[in-house]
Every structure is written in C-alpha cells, then in structure tokens.
C-alpha positions in Angstrom: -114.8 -128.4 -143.1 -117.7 -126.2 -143.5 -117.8 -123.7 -146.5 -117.9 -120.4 -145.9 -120.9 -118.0 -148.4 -119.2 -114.7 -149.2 -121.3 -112.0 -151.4 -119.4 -110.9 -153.8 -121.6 -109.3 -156.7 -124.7 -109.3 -154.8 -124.4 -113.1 -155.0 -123.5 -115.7 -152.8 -120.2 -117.8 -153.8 -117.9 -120.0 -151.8 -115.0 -118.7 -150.7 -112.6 -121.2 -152.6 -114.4 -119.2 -155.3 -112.6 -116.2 -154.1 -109.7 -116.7 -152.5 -107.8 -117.0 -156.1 -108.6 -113.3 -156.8 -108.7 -112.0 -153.0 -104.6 -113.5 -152.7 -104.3 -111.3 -156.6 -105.0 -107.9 -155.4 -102.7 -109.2 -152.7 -99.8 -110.0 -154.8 -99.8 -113.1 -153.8 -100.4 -116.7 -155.6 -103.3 -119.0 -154.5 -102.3 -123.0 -154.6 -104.8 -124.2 -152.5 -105.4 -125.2 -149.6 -102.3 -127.7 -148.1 -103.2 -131.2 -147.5 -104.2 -132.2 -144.0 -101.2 -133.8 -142.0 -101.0 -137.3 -141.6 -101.4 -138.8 -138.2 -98.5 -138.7 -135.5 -97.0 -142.1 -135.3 -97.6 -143.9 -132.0 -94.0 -144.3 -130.1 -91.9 -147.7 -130.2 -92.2 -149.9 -127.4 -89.3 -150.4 -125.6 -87.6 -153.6 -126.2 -88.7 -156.7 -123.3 -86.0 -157.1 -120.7 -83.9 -160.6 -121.6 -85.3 -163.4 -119.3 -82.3 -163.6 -116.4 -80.2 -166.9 -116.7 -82.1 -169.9 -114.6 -80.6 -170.6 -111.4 -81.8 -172.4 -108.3 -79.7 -170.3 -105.8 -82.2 -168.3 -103.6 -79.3 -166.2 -101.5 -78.6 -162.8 -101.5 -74.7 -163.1 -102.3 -73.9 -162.1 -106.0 -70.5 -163.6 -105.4 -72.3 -167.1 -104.6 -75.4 -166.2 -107.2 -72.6 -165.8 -110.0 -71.2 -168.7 -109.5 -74.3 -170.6 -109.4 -75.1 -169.5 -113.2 -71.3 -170.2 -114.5 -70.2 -166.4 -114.5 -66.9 -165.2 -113.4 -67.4 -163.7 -109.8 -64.4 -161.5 -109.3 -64.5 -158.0 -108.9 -63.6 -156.5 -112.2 -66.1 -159.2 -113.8 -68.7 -158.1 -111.2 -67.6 -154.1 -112.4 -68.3 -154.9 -116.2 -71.6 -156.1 -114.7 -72.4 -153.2 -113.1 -71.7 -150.7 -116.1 -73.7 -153.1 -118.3 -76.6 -153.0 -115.4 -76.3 -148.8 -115.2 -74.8 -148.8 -111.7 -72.2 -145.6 -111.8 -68.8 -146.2 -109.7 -69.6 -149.6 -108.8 -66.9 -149.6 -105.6 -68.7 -153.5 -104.3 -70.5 -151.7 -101.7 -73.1 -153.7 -100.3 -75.9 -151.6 -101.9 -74.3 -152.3 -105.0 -74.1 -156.1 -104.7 -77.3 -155.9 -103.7 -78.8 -153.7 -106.5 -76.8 -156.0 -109.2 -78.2 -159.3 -107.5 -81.6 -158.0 -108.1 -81.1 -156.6 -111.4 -79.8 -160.2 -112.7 -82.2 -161.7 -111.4 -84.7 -159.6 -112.8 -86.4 -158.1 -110.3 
C-alpha cells in the first residue's frame, strides 16, 4: 500500500504519522490499521458418487436389474430406493422405474 505525504508543519510526514492526533481532536482512539483478511477458503468438493454394484444384466427392467444384483425387488423395497435415489412420490410409474434403473446403475 502506497503512503500517503501530508504537510503538516510546513513538512512532509506520513500519514501513519498523523492519524494518532487527527482521530484525538476527533475524540476518537487510533489502534492501527486492522490486519488484512485472510484468503476465502476454496469450497469442499462434493463427495464421488459410490461405484453402482457389478451386474451383467443389460435390460431396462429394475424389477429384473434388482434381482440380478441380490436386492429385494418388491415395491416397498423399490420405494425405499427411490427416497434414497431423490425420486418424490415414487407411485412405480414407468418414468420412475426408469429413472431408478439409471440412477443405480450410475448413469
């Protein structure tokens, strides 16, 4: 930071010189300039996506994809799926089955 050259007496000074008497007449206390602020933190990166369980199926039933991996295929098993995969009101609509098929899979 560059320093500012006040007169004050007919002779140049700094102004850290005078700020301690300029803040007096104010009534207030000079204590300096603050510290500069430390660097923002970069944001976490978001935690890697689990590799989906190995299976050779290749379909596009998550009834029969289920199976394949060892996993309970009924409906309430495939609703507890759903909620953990972020589908809302999973109903087994085809969409849905669809959507969870690909999410397990990881695509």
């Amino acid at each position: 930071m560059a320093q500012v050259k006040i007169l004050v007496g007919g002779k140049p000074t700094t102004d850290n010189e005078v700020r301690p008497g300029l803040f007096g007449e104010l009534g207030y206390q000079y204590v300096g300039t603050p510290p500069p602020r430390p660097a923002p933190r970069p944001a976490p990166r978001p935690a890697p996506r689990p590799a989906p369980a190995p299976s050779g199926y290749t379909g596009v039933s998550i009834v029969d994809y289920l199976k394949s991996i060892g996993q309970a295929s009924n409906f309430s098993s495939r609703r507890v799926l759903a909620k953990q995969k972020g589908i809302a009101n999973y109903t087994g609509t085809s969409k849905q089955n669809t959507d969870l098929l690909k999410l397990l899979r990881g695509f």
